[in-house]
Structures are given as C-alpha cells and as structure tokens.
C-alpha positions, 0 to 999 in steps of 0.5 A: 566122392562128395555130393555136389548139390545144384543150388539153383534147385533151391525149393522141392517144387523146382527139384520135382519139376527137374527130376521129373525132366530129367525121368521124361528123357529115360533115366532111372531114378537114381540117375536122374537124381544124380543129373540134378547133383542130389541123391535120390533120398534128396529128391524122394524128400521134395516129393514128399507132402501135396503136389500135382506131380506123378511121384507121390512119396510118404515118410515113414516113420523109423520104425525099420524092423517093425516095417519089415515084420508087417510085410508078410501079409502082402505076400510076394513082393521084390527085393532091390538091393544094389550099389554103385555096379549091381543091382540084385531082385529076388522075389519072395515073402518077407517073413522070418525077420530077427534083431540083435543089435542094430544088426537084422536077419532075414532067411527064408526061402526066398529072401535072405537079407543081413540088414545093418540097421545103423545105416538106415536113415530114412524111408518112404512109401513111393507111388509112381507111374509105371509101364503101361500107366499102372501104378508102381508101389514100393518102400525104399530106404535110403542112409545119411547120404540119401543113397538107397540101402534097399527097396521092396517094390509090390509084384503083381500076386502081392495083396494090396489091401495088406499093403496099403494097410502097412503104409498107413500104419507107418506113414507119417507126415510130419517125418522130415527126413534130410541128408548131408554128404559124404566125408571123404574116405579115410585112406588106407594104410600102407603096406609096410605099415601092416603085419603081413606075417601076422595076417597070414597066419591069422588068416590060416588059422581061420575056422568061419567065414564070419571071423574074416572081417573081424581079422581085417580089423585086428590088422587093420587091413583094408579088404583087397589090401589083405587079398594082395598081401596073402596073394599066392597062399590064399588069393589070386587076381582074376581077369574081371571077364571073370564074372561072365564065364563064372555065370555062363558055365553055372547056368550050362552046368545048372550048378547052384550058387550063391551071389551077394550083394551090397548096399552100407545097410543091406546084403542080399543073397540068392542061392540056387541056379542061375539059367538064363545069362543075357549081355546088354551093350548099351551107351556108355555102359556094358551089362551081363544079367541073370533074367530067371523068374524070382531073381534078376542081377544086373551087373556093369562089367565096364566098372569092375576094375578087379576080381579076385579068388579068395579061398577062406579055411573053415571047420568044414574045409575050405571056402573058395569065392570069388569077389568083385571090387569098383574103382572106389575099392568096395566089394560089390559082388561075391560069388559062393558055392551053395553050401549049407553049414557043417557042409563042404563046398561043392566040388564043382564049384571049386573047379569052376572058381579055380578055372577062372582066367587070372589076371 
C-alpha cells in the first residue's frame, strides 16, 4: 500500500507537534505516525536538529555494520525487529558481528540476526521520555520507505558511558535522511504459468533449508504459491488458531524452538523455551505473547489470514516448520525445532507440528 502523506504537515515543526498529539492519546509510535499519514522513518527525521520537544533524534552516519560492532561494550541491550503482525525482543549483547556482501550475521548466544544491509536506508539516535519520566534511549534503522528494519533500545544493566560514546562517534548532523513511497507490488504469476512438476521435484531433491529461496526463484514462484502448488507432498494449511496451541503446548512440554521473524533488512531468531504465554484482547486488536526474561513476542492473531506447515528435505532429513502469512502475502513468522546443523529435528517438535489443527 502507498504512503498517503498529510500535506498539511508541510514543515517538521507541525510534524513534531502532531506526532507528539497523536503519542499523548496512547499510540505507539508507528501508529501515531501512521495517524499523520507518514512513516515513522519520516516523523524521526522532523525531529532531528533543535527543538523544545520530548523526542530528540540524531542522524546517523551510514556506517551500518561499524554501528553494530561498536555496540558490544554497552553490554546488554534489546533487540526490536518486527513487521506489520509481530514484534520480537530478545535481550543480549551485540557482538560476533560478520559481513559478506551487503548481507550481515550476527550469532551468539542471545542475539541471532541476518541482516540485509541493502534495505537499510537510515538511522538515528532517538531520545525520548519513557515510563516513569526516565529517558529511553535507542537506534532505530529504518528502509527507503521509512519502515523500521530494526531497533536496539538501552536495558537497564546497559553501560551508558559506552553507549552514549557509540552515539557520539556516528552521530552526524548534517545527515539528511528522506523516504519515498512504496511501488506497488509486482503481481504474482499465475499458476498455470508455473512448472509445478518441475517445482516438486526440485523441491524433494532439496538437501539445505537455505536452497529453498534460490528454488522459489528459479521458478519463479511466490512463497505461499509454491506451498499450495506442492500442497499434499510437503505442505498443509493450517487453521491460523494454530500459532496459539504451537506456543501453548512448547511452553507445557517445556520444548525448545525457534521463532523468526522479519522486517526487508532484518530476521531475528530466538532459540530455547518458551514459558510464559499470555492472550490480550484489546480494541480492534487480538494478541498472543511470550513474556519470559530476555525475550518478548507479540504476535496480532486477527491479522494472520494463513498458516501453513511446511516440511523441507535436507542431509540431515527433514525440516518441518510452520509458517505465518498477513493479507499482504508476506511471511511473518516462522516456527522451527531447535536443531543444530549436521542434527535431526527433535521428534517432538515433529509431533506437535504435525498435530496442529488444519485449515
């Protein structure tokens, strides 16, 4: 969907003093920004320079990866990634950083990232009033479209001297970041028009997970259009109330996953338990979350509009996962058996996955 842009916001001090209107009446940032018909990357950038207001924003200079390898000693900090349905906070140290390409990695511990620096547009040192009147610190990174690909908020055992001397070393004033719309989506081929023998031979002939996406491309074939052109041999839908019994039996049977999520220039995973499931109803809106220490996921069941099961063969047999999709037809969550490479699949993940209610 295009940005419509309030052309009556026509100067950044009319943007500050609506956004800020807009967070009095309890929107979360992105939302409020959206209320004025901009991104948030749009909003963050009329803030930028000085002005009176609560939310205090710095440029940063372009230096993406350089940020990320300067973050280590502030110790822990959170993790923010999310799309349009899920946002996924995992608490860690930011350290074990590596480049290849424009394509980044990040796997220690705590913090497991794959970073697509080519949709990394623009970033900032924001400031702004938290809870309690305290100061919430962080950098968020935003695309061309000024939609957030992810953000690193300050915990409460971080090292603020070490981070505020990251800031000051990439702060840079005279950055002037700006965003233009989105295109609109290509469509997607027909099904007709696709090799679908082809598809399902290719696809058991698989030997890595990480050969799936190159296969799409070969065919030519969208994500969710491959799942239902194979649907029987490797996929099934699932009813979307799937995603709460997957979390609610792997927190009871205190079995480990794997839980990704997305932005266009960030997937973040957290492996290990989930323990603490929790619903939330709330205007317009239908939650289910995970609320343990160190990892947080928010997750919009009422905009989920389908679910699958996927099973992937590999060298090391085969990888089930089940896979979350919004109206748009992007994947916004996918679910995985911890599993370590050169390993099967846990068993029981297996049977929980297959055990989901079908569509």
């Amino acid at each position: 969907m295009n940005t419509v842009v309030d052309t009556s916001l026509c100067d950044a001090a009319q943007i500050r003093a609506a956004f800020d209107q807009a967070r009095k009446q309890g929107l979360r940032a992105k939302d409020a920004a959206q209320s004025l018909g901009l991104s948030e990357g749009a909003v963050l950038a009329a803030h930028c320079g000085e002005h009176a207001g609560s939310l205090q924003v710095q440029p940063l200079k372009p230096q993406w990866l350089e940020i990320l390898q300067a973050l280590q000693p502030c110790g822990p900090l959170m993790a923010l990634t999310r799309n349009e349905a899920v946002v996924h906070e995992k608490d860690g140290i930011y350290q074990g950083f590596t480049k290849e390409g424009p394509i980044g990695l990040c796997n220690n511990e705590d913090i497991d990232l794959r970073l697509f620096f080519f949709a990394w547009h623009a970033g900032f040192a924001v400031t702004e009033s938290g809870r309690y009147g305290q100061p919430m610190h962080s950098l968020q990174f935003y695309d061309q479209h000024g939609t957030a690909v992810h953000k690193i908020y300050i915990r409460p055992q971080t090292e603020m001297q070490a981070w505020e001397q990251v800031v000051q070393a990439f702060a840079d004033s005279a950055q002037r970041y700006s965003f233009v719309e989105k295109a609109e989506r290509a469509p997607v081929a027909d099904d007709a028009s696709i090799d679908a023998a082809g598809l399902r031979q290719a696809w058991a002939q698989l030997k890595d997970t990480h050969d799936f996406f190159g296969m799409l491309k070969t065919f030519g074939c969208e994500r969710q259009q491959s799942f239902r052109l194979t649907r029987g041999a490797f996929c099934e839908p699932l009813s979307n109330t799937a995603v709460t019994q997957l979390l609610e039996q792997a927190a009871s049977a205190e079995l480990p996953i794997m839980v990704f999520v997305g932005s266009k220039g960030c997937i973040q995973i957290h492996s290990g338990p989930v323990r603490h499931i929790k619903p939330l109803q709330t205007p317009g809106s239908d939650w289910i979350n995970v609320l343990d220490p160190g990892f947080n996921l928010h997750l919009r069941r009422d905009l989920i509009t389908s679910t699958w099961l996927v099973r992937k063969p590999t060298t090391d047999g085969v990888v089930t996962s089940v896979e979350l999709f919004d109206a748009t037809g992007d994947v916004v969550a996918m679910f995985f058996g911890v599993r370590n490479p050169g390993q099967a699949a846990l068993q029981a993940w297996r049977t929980l996955a297959e055990g989901l209610p079908l569509a």
